[in-house]
C-alpha positions in Angstrom: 0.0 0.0 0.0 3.0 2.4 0.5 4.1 2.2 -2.9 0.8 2.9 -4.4 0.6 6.1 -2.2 4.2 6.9 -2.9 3.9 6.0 -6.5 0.6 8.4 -6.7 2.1 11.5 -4.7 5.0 11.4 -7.5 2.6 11.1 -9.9 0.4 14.3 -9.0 3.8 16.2 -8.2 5.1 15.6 -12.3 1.7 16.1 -13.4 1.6 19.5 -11.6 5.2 20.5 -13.0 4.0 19.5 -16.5 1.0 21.7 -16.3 3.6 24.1 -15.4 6.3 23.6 -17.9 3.4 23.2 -20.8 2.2 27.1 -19.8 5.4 28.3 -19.9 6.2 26.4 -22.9 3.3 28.3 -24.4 5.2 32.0 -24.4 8.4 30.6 -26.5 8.3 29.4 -30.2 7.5 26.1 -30.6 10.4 23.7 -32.3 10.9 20.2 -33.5 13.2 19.8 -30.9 11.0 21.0 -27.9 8.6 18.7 -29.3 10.8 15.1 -30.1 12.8 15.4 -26.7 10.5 14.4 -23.8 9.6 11.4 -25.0 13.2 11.0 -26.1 14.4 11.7 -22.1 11.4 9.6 -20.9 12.5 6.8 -22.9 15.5 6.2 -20.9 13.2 4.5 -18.5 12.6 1.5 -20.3 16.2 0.5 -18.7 14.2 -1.4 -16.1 13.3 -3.8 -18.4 17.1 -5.3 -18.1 15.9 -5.9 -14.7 13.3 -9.6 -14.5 11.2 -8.0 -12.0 9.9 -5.6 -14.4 9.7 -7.6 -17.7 6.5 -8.2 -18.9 4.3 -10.9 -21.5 3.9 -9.3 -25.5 0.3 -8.9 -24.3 0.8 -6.6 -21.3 2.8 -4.6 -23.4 0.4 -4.3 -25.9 -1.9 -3.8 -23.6 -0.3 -1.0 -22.0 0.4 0.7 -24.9 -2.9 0.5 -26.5 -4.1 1.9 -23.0 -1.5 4.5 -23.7 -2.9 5.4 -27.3 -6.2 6.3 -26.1 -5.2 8.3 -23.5 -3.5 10.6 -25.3 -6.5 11.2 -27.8 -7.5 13.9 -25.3 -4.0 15.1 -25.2 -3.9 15.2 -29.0 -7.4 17.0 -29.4 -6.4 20.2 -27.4 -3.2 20.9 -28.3 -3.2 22.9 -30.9 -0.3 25.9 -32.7 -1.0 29.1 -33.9 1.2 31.3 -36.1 2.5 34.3 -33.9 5.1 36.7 -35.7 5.9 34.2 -37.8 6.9 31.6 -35.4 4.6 28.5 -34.3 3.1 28.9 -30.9 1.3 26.1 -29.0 -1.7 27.4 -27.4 -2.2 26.5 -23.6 -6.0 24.5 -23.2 -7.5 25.3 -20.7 -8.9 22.2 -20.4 -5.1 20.8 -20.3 -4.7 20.4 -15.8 -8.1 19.2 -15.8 -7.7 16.2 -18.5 -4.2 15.7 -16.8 -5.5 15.2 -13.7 -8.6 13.3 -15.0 -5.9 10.9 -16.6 -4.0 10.5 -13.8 -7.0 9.5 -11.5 -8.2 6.7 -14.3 -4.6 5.4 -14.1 -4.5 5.1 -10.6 -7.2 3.2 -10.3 -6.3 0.9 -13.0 -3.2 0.7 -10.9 -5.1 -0.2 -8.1 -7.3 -2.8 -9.8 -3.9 -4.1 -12.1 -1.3 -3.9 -9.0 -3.8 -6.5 -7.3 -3.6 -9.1 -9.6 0.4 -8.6 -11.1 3.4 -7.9 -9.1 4.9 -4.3 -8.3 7.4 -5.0 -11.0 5.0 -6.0 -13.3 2.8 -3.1 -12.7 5.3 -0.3 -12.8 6.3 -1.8 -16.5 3.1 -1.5 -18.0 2.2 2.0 -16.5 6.1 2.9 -17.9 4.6 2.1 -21.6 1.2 3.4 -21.1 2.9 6.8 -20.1 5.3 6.6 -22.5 2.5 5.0 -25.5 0.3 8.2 -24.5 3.1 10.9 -24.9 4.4 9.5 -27.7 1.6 9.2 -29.7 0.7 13.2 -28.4 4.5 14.0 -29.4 4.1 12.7 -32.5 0.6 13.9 -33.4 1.8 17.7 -32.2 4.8 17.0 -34.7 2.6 16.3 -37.4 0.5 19.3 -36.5 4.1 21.4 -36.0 5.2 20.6 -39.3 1.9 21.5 -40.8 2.2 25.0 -40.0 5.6 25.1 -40.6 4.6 24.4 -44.9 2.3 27.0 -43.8 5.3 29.7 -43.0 7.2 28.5 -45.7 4.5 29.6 -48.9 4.9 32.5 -50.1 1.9 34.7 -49.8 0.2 35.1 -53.4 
């Protein structure tokens, strides 16, 4: 039971300083770079997986990530950029904290009902990939949006 309170408290605490980090993201040009790297830093995690405790069945990581996917359809549906001053801008949802936090609440309960039947090893390696499956698939979707506007910028104006 500790490490489900622990593992939550960490949880809220990253999803606050993302809320954060996303509004102040919001005031600087949007980049390829700013876009591709969290996922890329976050992918260092999968490490664990050297480790047996945390190695899972082909199905639980599809699972996950399938899990992950849908998640991030909210994600995907309100971030959206906006040309400022010819630059790309993503504009802050408002809507962003509370599907955050709505998220984060649906995966700790699935971590509640999951953690009951799978071990604490087994458990933090499929909520890794569904983290990492849902901001991947948002990166990815907010780089195809990105480079959208970016052919945007780039035609001339008739």
């Amino acid at each position: 039971m500790f490490w489900v309170i622990a593992s939550t408290v960490v949880a809220f605490i990253m999803a606050s300083i993302m809320i954060v980090i996303r509004l102040k993201a919001s005031k600087k040009p949007a980049s390829v770079k700013r876009i591709i790297l969290p996922p890329i830093f976050m992918s260092t995690g999968a490490l664990m997986f050297l480790f047996p405790a945390f190695r899972l069945a082909w199905i639980q990581v599809i699972e996950a990530l399938i899990v992950g996917i849908v998640f991030s359809i909210l994600l995907i549906k309100t971030s959206r950029f906006e040309i400022r001053r010819e630059q790309i801008y993503l504009i802050p949802s408002k809507s962003f904290a509370i599907i955050l936090v709505g998220l984060l609440i649906i995966r700790l309960i699935l971590k509640i009902i999951v953690g009951g039947t799978i071990s604490i090893g087994e458990t933090s390696g499929m909520f890794f990939l569904l983290a990492f499956g849902m901001i991947g698939s948002w990166r990815l979707a907010m780089l195809y949006k990105y480079k959208q506007l970016e052919k945007e910028l780039r035609v001339p104006s008739s």
